[in-house]
Backbone bond lengths (Angstrom), bond angles and torsions (degrees), N, CA, C in turn:
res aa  C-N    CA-C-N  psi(-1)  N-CA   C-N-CA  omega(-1)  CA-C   N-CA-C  phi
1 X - - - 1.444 - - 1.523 108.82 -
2 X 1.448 113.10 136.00 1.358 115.48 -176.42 1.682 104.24 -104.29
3 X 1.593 107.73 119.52 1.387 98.47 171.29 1.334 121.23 -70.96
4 X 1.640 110.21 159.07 1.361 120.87 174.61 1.250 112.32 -62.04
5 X 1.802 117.67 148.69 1.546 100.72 172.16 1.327 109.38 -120.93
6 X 1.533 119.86 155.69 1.550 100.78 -143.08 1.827 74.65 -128.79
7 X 1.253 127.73 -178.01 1.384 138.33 -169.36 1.164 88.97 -163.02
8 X 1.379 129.14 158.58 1.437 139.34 162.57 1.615 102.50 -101.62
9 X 1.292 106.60 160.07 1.812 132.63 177.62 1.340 137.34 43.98
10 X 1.230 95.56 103.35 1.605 91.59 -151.93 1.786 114.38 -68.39
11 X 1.510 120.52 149.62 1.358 149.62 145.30 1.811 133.94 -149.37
12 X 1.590 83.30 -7.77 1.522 95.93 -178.71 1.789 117.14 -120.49
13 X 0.998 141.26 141.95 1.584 122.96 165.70 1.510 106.87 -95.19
14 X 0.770 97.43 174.30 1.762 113.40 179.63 1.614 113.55 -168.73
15 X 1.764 119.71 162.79 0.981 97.82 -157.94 1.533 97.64 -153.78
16 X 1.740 110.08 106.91 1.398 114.39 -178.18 1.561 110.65 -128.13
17 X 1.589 104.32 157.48 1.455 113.46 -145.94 1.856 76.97 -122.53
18 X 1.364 73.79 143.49 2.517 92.77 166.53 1.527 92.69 -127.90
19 X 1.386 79.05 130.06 1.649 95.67 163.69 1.467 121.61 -104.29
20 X 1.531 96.28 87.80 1.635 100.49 -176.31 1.041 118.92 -92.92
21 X 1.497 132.68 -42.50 1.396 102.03 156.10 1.562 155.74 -3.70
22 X 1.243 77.12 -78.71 1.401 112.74 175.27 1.844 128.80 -128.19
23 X 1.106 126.49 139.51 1.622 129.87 169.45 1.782 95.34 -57.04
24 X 1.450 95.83 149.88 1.630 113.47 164.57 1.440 130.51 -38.84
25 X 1.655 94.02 -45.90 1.564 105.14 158.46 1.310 99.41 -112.33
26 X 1.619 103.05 144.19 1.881 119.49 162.54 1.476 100.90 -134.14
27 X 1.611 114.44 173.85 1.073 113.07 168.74 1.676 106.47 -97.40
28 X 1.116 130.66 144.05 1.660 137.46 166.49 1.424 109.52 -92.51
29 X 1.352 103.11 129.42 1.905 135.42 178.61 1.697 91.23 -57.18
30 X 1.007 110.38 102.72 1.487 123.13 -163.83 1.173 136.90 167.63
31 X 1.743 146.96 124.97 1.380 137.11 -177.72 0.995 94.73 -155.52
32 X 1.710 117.52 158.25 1.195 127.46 171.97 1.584 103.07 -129.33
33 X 1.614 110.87 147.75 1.718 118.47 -176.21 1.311 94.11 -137.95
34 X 1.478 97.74 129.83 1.692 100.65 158.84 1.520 126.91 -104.10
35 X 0.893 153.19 -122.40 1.678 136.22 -141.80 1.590 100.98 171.23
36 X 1.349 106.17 42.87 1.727 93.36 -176.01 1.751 116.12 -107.82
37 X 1.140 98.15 6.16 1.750 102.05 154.40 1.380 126.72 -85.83
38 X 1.088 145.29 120.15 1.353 149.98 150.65 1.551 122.41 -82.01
39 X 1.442 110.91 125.54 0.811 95.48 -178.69 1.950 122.19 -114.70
40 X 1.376 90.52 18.38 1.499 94.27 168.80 1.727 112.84 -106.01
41 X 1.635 103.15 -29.25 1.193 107.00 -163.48 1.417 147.35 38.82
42 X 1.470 115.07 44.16 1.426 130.94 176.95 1.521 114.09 -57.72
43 X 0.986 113.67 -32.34 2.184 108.22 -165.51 1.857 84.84 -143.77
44 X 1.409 101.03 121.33 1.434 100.06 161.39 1.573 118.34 -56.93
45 X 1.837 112.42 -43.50 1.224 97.92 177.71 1.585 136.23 -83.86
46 X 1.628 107.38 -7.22 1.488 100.51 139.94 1.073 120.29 -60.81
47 X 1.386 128.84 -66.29 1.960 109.33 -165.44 1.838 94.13 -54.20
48 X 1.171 157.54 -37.54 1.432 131.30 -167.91 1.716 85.17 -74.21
49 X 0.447 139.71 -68.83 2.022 135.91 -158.86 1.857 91.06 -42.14
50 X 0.852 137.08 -60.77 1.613 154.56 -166.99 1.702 89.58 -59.41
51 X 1.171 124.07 -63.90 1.195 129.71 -178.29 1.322 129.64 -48.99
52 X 1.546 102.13 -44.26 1.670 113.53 173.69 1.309 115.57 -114.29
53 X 1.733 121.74 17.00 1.501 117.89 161.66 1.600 112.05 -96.02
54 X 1.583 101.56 -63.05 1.181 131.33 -156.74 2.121 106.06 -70.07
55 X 1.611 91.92 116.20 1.701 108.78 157.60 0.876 152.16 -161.92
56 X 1.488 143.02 135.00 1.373 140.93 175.33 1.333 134.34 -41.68
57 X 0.834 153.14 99.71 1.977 149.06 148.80 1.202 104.06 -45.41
58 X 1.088 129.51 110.43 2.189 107.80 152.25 1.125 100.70 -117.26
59 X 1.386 119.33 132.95 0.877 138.25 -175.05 1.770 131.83 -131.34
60 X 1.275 144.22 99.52 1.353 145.67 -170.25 1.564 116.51 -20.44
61 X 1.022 131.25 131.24 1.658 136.92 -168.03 1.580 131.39 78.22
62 X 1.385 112.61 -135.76 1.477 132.32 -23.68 1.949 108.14 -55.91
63 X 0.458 94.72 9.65 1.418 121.25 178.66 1.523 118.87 -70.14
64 X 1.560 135.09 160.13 1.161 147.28 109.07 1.071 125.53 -56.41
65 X 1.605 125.59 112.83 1.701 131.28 -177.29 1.916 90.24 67.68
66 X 1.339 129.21 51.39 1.037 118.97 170.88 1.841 115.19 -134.26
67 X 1.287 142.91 135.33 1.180 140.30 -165.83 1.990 99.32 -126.93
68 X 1.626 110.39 126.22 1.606 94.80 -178.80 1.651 91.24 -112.76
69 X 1.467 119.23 148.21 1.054 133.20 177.31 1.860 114.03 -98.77
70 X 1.396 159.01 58.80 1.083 164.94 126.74 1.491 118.70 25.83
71 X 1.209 126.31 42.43 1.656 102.68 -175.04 1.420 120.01 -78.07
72 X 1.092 130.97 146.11 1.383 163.02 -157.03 1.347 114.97 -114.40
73 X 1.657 123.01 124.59 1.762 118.20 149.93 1.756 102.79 -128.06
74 X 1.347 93.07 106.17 1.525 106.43 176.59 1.270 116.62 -56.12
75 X 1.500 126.95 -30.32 1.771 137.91 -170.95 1.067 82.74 89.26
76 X 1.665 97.41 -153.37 1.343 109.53 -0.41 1.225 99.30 -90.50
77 X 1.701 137.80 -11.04 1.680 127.53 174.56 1.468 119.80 -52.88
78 X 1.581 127.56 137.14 0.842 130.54 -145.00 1.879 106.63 -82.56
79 X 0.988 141.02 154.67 1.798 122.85 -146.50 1.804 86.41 138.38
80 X 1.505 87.60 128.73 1.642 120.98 166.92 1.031 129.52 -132.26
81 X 1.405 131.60 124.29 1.837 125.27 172.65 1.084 119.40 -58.19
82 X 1.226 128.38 97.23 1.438 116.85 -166.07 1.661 99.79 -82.05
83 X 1.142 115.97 -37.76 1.881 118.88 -163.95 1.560 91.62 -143.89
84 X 1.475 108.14 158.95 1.572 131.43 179.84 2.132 80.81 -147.74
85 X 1.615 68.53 143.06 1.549 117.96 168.65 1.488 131.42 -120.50
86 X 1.415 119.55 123.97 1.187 92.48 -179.58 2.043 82.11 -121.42
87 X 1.606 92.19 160.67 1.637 111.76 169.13 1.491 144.06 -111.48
88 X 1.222 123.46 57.66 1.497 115.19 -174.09 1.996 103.66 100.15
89 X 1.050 124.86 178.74 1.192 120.50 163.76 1.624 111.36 118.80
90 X 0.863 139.92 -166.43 1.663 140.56 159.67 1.024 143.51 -82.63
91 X 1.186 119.18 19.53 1.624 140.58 -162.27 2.020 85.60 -107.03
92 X 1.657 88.76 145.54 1.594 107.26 174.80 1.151 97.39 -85.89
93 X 1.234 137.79 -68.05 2.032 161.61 -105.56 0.953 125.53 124.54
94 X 1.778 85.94 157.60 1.738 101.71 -171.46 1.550 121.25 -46.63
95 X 0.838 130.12 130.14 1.821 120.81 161.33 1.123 123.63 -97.04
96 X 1.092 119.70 2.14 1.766 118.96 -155.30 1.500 105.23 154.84
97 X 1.430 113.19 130.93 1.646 124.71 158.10 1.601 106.51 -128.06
98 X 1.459 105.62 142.55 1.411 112.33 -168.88 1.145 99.71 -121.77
99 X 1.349 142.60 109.38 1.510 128.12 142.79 1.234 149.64 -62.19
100 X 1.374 124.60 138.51 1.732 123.85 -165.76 1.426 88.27 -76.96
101 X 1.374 98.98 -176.96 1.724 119.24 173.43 1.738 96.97 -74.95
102 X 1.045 111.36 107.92 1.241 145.04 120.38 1.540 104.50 115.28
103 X 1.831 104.46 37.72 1.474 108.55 148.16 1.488 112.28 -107.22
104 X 1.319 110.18 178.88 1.665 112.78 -176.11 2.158 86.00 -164.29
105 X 1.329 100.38 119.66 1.273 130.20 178.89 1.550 117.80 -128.16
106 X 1.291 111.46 142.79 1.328 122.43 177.38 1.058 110.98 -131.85
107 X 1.812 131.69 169.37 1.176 129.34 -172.09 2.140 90.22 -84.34
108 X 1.354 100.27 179.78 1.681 110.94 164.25 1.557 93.75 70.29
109 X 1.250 111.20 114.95 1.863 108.04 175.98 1.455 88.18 -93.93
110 X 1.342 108.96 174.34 1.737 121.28 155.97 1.397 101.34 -127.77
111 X 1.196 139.80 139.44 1.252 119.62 -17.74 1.905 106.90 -54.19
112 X 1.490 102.55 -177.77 1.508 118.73 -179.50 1.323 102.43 -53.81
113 X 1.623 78.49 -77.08 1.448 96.12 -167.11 1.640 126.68 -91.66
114 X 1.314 118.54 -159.25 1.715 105.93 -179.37 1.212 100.37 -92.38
115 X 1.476 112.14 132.89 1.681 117.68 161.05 1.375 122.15 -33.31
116 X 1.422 130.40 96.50 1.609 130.01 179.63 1.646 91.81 88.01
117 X 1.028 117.73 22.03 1.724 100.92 169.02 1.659 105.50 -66.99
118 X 1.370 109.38 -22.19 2.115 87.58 174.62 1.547 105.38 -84.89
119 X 1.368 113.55 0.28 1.780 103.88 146.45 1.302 144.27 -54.64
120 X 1.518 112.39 -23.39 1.260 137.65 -153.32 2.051 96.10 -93.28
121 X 1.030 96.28 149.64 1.655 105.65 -178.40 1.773 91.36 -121.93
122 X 1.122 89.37 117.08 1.426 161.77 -56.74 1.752 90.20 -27.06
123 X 1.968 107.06 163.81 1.391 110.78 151.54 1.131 123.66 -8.61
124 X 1.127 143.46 149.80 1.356 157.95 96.99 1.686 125.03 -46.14
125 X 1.577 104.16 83.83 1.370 99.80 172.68 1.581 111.66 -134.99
126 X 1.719 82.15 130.09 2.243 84.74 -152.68 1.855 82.26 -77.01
127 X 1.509 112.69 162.30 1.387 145.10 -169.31 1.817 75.36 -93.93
128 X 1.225 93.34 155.60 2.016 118.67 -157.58 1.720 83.03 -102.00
129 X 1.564 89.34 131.78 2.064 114.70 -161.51 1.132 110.00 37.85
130 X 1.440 122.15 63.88 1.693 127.42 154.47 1.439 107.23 -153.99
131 X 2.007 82.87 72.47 1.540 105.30 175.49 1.460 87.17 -154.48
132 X 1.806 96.52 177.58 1.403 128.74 179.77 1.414 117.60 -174.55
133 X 1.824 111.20 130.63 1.729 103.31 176.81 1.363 89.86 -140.79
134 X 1.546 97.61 161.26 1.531 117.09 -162.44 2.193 87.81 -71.84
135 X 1.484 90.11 168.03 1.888 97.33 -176.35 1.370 84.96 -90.69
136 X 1.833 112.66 164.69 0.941 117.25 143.67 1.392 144.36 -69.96
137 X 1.852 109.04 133.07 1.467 112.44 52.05 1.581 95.41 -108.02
138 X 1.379 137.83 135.82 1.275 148.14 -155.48 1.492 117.06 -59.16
139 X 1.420 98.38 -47.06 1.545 105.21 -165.18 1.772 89.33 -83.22
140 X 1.223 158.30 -63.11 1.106 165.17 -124.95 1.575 98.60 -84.70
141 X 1.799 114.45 -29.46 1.355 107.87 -159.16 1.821 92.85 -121.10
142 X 1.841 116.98 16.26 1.062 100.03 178.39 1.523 101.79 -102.58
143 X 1.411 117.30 170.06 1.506 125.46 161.27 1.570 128.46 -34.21
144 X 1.270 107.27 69.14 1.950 121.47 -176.80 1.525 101.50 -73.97
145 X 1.336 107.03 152.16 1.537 107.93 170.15 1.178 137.22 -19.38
146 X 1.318 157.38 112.47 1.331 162.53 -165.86 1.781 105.78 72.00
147 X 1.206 125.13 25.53 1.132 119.41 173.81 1.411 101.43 -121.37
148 X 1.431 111.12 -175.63 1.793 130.40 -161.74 1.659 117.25 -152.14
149 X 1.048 100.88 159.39 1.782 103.76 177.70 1.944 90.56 -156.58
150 X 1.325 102.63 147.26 1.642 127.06 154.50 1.045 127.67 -121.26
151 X 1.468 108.90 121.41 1.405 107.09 172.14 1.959 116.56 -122.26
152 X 1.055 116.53 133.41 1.437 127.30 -159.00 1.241 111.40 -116.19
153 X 1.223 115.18 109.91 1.600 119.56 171.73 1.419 118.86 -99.79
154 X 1.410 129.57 153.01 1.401 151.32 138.70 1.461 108.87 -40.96
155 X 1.505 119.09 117.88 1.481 89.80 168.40 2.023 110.46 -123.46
156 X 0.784 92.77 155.22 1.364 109.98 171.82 1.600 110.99 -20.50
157 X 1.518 110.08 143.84 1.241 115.42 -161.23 1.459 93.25 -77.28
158 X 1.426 105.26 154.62 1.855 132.55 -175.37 1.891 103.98 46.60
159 X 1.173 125.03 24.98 1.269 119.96 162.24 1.830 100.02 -124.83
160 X 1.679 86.45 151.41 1.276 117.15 -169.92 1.562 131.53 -103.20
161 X 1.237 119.04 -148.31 1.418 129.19 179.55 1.464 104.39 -90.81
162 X 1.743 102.85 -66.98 1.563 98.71 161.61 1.478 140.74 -43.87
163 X 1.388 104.41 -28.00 1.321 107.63 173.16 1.490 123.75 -75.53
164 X 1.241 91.94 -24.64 1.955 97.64 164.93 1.018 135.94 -76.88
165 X 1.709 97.66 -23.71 1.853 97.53 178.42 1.958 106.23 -88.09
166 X 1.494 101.05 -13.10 1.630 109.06 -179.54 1.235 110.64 -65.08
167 X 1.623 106.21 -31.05 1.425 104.56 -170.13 1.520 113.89 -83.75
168 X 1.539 100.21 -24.95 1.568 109.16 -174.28 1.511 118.08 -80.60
169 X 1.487 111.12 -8.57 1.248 129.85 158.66 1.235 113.24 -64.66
170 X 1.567 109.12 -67.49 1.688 100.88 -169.28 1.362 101.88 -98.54
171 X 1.244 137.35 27.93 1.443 128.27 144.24 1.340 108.38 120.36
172 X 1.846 107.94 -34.60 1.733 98.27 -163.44 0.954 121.38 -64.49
173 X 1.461 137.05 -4.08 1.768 133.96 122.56 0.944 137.67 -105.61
174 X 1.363 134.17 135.71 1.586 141.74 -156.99 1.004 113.41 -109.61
175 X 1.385 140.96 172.04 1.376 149.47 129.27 1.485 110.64 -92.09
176 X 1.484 109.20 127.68 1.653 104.90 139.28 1.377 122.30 -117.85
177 X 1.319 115.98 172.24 1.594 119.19 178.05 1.448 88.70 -147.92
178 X 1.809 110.35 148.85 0.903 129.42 -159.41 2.045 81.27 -129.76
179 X 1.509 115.22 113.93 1.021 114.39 -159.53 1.982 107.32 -119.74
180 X 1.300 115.19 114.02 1.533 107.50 169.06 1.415 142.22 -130.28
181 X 0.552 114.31 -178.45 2.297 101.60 -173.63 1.034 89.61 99.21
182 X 1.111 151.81 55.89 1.583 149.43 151.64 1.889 96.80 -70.53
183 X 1.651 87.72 145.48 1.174 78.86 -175.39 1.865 110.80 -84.74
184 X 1.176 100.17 -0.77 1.832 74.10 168.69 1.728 101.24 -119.65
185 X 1.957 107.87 48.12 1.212 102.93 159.20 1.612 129.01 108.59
186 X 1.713 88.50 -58.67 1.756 114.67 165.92 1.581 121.80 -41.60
187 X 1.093 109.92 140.18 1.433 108.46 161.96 1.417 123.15 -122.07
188 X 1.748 127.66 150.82 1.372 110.67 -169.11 1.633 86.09 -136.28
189 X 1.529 122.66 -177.63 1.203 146.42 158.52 1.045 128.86 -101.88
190 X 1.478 129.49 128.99 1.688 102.88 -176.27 1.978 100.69 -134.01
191 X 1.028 109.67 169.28 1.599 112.14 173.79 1.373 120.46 -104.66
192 X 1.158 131.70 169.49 2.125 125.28 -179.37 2.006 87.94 -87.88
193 X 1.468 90.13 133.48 1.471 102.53 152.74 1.818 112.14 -123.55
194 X 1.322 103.61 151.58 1.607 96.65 176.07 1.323 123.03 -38.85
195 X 1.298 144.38 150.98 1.242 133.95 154.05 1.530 92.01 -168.32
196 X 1.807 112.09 119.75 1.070 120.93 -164.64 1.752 81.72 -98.62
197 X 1.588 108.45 141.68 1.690 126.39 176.48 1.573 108.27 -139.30
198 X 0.888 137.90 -98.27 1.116 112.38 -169.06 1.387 128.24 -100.20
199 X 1.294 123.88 65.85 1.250 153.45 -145.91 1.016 114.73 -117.35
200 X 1.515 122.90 91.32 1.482 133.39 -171.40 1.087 114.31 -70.12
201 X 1.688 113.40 127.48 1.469 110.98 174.04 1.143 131.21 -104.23
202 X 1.528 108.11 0.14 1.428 108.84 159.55 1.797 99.32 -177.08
203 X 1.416 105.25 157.96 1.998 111.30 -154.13 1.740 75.39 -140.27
204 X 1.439 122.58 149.95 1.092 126.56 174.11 1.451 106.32 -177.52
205 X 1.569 123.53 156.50 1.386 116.73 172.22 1.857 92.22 -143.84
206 X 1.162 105.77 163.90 1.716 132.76 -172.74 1.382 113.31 -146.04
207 X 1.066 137.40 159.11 1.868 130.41 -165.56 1.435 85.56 -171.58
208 X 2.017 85.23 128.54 1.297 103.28 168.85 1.817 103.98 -149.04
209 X 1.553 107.32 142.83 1.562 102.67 161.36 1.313 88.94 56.69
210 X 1.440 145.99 51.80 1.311 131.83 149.06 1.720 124.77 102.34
211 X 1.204 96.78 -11.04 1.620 114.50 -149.98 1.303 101.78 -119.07
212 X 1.157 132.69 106.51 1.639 131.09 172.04 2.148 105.55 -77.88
213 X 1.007 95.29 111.21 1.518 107.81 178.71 1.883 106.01 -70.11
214 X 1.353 119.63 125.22 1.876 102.21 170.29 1.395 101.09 -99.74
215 X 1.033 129.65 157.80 1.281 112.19 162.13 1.833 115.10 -137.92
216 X 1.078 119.16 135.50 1.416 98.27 168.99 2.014 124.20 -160.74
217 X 1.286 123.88 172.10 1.198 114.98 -151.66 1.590 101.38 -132.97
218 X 1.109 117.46 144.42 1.570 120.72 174.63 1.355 104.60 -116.63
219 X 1.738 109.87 157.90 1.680 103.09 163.14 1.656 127.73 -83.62
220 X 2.056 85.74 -36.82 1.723 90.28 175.93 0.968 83.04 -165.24
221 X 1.957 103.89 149.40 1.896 111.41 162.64 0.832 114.40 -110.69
222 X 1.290 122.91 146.74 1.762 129.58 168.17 1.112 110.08 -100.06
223 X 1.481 149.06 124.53 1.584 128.30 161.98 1.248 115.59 82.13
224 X 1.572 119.10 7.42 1.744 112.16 -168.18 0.965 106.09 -82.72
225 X 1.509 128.48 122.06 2.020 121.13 155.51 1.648 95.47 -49.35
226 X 1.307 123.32 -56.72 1.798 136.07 -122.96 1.330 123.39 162.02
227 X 1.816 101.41 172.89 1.135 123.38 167.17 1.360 150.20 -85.13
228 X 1.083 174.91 87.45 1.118 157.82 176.17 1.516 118.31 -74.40
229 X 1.672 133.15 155.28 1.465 129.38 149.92 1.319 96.33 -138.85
230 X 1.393 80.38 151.47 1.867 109.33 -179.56 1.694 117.11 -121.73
231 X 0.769 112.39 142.87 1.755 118.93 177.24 1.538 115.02 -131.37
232 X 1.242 122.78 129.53 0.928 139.31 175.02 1.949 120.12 -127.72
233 X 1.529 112.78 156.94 1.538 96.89 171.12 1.766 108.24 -105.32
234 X 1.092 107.71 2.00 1.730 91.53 146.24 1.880 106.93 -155.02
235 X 1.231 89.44 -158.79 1.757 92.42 -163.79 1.098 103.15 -90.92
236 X 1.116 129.01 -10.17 1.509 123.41 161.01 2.034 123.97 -108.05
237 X 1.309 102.40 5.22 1.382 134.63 163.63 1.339 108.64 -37.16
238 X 1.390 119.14 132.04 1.462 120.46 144.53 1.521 131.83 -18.13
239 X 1.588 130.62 84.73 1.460 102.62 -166.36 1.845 109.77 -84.88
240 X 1.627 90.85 158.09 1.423 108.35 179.70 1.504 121.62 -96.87
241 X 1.281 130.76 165.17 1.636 115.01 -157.07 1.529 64.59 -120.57
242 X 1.488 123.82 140.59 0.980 117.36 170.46 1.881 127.96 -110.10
243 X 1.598 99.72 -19.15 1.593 122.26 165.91 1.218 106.25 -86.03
244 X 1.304 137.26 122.92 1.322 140.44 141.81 1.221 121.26 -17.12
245 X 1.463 128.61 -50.11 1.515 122.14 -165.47 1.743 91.33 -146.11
246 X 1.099 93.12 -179.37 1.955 91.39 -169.92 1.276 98.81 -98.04
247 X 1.790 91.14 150.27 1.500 94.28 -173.12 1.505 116.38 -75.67
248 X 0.668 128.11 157.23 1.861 125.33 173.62 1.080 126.72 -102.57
249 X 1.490 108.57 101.16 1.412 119.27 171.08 1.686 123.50 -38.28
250 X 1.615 98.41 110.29 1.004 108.12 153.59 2.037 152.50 -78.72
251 X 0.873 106.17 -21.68 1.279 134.57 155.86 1.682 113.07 -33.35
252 X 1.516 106.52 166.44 1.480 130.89 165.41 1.514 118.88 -142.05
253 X 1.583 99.96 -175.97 1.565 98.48 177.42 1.606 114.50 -75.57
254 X 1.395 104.22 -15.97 1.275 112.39 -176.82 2.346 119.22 -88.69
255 X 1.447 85.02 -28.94 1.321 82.09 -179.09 1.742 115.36 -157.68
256 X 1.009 98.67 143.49 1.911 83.78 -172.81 1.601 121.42 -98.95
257 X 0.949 99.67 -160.11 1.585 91.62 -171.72 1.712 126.87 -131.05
258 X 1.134 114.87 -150.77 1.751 110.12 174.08 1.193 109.21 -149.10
259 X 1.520 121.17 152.63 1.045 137.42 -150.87 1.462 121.63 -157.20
260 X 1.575 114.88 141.25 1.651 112.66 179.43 1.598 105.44 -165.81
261 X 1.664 101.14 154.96 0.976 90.21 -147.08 2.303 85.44 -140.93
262 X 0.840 121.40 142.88 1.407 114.94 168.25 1.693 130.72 -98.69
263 X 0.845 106.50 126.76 2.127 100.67 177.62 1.332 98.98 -136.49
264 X 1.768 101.09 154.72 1.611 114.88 -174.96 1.844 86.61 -123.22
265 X 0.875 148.68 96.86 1.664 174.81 59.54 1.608 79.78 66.94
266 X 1.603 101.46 -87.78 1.306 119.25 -133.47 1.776 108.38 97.88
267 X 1.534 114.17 -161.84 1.235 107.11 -162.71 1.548 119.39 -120.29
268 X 1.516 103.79 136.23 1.497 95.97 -169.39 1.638 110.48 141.45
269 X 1.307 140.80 154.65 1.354 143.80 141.38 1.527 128.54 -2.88
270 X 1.739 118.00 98.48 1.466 90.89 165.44 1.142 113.84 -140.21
271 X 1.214 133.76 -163.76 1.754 135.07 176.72 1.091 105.96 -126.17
272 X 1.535 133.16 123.71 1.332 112.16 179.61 1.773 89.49 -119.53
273 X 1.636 119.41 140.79 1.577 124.23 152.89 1.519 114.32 -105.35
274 X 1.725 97.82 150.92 1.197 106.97 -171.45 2.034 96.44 -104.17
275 X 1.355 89.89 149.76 2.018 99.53 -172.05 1.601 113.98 -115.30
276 X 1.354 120.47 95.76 1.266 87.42 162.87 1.559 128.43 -113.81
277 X 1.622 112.25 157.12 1.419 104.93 -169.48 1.652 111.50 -130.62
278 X 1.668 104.55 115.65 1.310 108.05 172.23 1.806 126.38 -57.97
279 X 0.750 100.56 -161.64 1.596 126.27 -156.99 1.892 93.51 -76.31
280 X 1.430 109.17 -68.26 1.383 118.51 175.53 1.349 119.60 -69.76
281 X 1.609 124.11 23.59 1.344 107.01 -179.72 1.532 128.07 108.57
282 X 1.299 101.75 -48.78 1.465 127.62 -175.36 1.816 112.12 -52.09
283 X 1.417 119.81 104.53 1.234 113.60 175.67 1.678 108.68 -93.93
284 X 1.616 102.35 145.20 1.346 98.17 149.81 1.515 133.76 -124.61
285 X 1.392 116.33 143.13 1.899 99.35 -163.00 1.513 92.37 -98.11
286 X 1.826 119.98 129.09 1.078 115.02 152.78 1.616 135.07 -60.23
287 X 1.484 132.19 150.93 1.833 124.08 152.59 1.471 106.84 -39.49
288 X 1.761 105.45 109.46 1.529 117.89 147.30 1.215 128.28 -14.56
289 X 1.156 133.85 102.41 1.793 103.97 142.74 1.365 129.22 -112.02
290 X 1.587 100.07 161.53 1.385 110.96 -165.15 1.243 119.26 -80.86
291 X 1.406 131.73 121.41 1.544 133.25 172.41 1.751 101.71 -89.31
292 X 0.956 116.53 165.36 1.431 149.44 154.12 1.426 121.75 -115.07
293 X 1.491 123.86 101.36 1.145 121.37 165.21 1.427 130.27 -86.25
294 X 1.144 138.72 90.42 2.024 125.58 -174.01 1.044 90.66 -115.35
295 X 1.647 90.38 157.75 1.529 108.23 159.01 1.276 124.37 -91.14
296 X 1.356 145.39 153.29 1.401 135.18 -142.72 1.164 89.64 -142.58
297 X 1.121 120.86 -151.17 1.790 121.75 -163.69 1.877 92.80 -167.26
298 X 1.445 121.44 136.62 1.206 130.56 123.93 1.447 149.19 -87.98
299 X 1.176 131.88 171.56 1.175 126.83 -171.41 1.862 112.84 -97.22
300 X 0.885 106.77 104.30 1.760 121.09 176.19 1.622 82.60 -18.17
301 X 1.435 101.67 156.25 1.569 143.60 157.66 1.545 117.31 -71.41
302 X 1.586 107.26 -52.37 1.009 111.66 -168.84 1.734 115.37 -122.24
303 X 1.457 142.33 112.13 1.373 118.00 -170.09 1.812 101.99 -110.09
304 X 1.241 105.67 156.91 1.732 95.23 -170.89 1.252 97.55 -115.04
305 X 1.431 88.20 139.77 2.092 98.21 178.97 1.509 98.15 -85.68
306 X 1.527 72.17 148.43 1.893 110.90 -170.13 1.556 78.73 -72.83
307 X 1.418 99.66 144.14 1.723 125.69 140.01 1.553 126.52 14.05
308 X 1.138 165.98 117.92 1.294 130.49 169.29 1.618 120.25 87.22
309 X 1.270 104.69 -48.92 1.549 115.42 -173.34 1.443 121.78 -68.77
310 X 1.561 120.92 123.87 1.136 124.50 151.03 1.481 129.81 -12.05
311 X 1.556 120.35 127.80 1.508 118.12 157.19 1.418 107.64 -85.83
């Protein structure tokens, strides 16, 4: 939290922001996993296509006690999700599957389990209804390049958001995907490995001379068009688009980037969220934080003696 800075006597304004909400840096309800294990390994150059298309979002909600999972095929090599797996971990059940334009998913994959999941170190054995495969015809209605699917679970009482991405770290829940449309035909399996993408490492604002500064930092992007920010005067407020045109992601899969942005408020309380929006459409709204705008006061240059009075 940045304290206010206050000046005594007014002739001048000035203009400083507290971040009460939130610190300059926070962490965001958010992870990204990519898919670069295979565990059948039929075509080296499917598993590299699987490796550098295919990824997860998880993300907190929309829910209470709710976690949504986002998978992703960036392309442009040709490759479809045909089935998702999930393995063990803290999740109750499905709540909801959403399809992008021009997938169609159901709960219950066929097969059960993941193709070559007793390949996998350890097993691959998906937990009973914490699956999903595209309808027929499979490949046409699974997740192809530049398309998306969500799937949203319930999770288990007194476990969380964090607790899902802890587990998906050290393994005690997995993803598989059972992946096909290769273009020479093949199909492989692959598992989630970490891969942090658009993962803010720090959101902050500063105000000077009128001008609220945003500032903020990523580690790596996958798929990002850009930015958006919004301002509002409360959290349930009208939000405001505050950039004219979207910002443009600078970043890669390999490293992320930095960013800033200017707004004139005026004076008073606001919330500003940060937006980002991939390639397919897909927005995500960051946690608000709260600015404070006042006007402050300096001390005159010059003061004029009273009447009578001594210099």
């Amino acid at each position: 939290m940045k304290s206010i800075i206050r000046c005594a006597l007014a002739a001048m304004f000035a203009i400083t922001a507290a971040l009460v909400a939130r610190s300059p840096a926070h962490a965001v309800a958010e992870q990204w996993f990519s898919f670069n294990t295979s565990c059948t390994n039929n075509d080296a150059g499917n598993v590299a296509t699987g490796a550098a298309q295919l990824y997860v979002r998880v993300t907190a909600g929309p829910g209470a006690n709710q976690v949504t999972f986002h998978f992703i095929n960036i392309g442009p090599n040709a490759s479809s999700i045909a089935d998702v797996y999930f393995d063990d971990g803290s999740l109750l059940g499905i709540a909801s599957i959403v399809d992008g334009p021009g997938v169609d998913f159901e709960q219950d994959a066929s097969p059960g389990n993941l193709p070559g999941g007793n390949n996998c170190v350890p097993d691959f054995e998906v937990t009973e209804g914490f699956s999903a495969d595209s309808e027929p015809p499979s490949q046409p209605n699974g997740v192809n390049p530049t398309e998306w699917l969500d799937i949203t679970f319930d999770l288990q009482a007194g476990m969380t958001f964090d607790d899902v991405v802890a587990q998906l770290n050290s393994g005690a829940l997995r993803i598989g995907l059972h992946v096909q449309g290769f273009a020479n035909g093949l199909s492989d399996s692959f598992i989630n490995d970490p891969s942090t993408a658009v993962s803010l490492s720090s959101v902050g604002a500063t105000a000077r001379r009128g001008q609220v500064t945003l500032n903020w930092s990523t580690g790596s992007e996958v798929n990002i068009a850009g930015f958006n920010l919004y301002r509002a005067t409360s959290l349930s407020g009208q939000r405001v688009k505050v950039n004219d045109r979207l910002i443009a992601a600078q970043g890669n899969e390999a490293s992320g980037s930095s960013y800033s942005t200017l707004d004139v408020p005026g004076y008073g309380s606001f919330y500003y969220w940060l937006e980002d929006l991939d390639y397919t459409g897909l927005s995500t709204l960051h946690s608000p934080i709260q600015v404070n705008v006042r006007a402050s006061v300096q001390r005159p240059l010059y003061r004029p003696a009273l009447p009578g009075a001594r210099r």
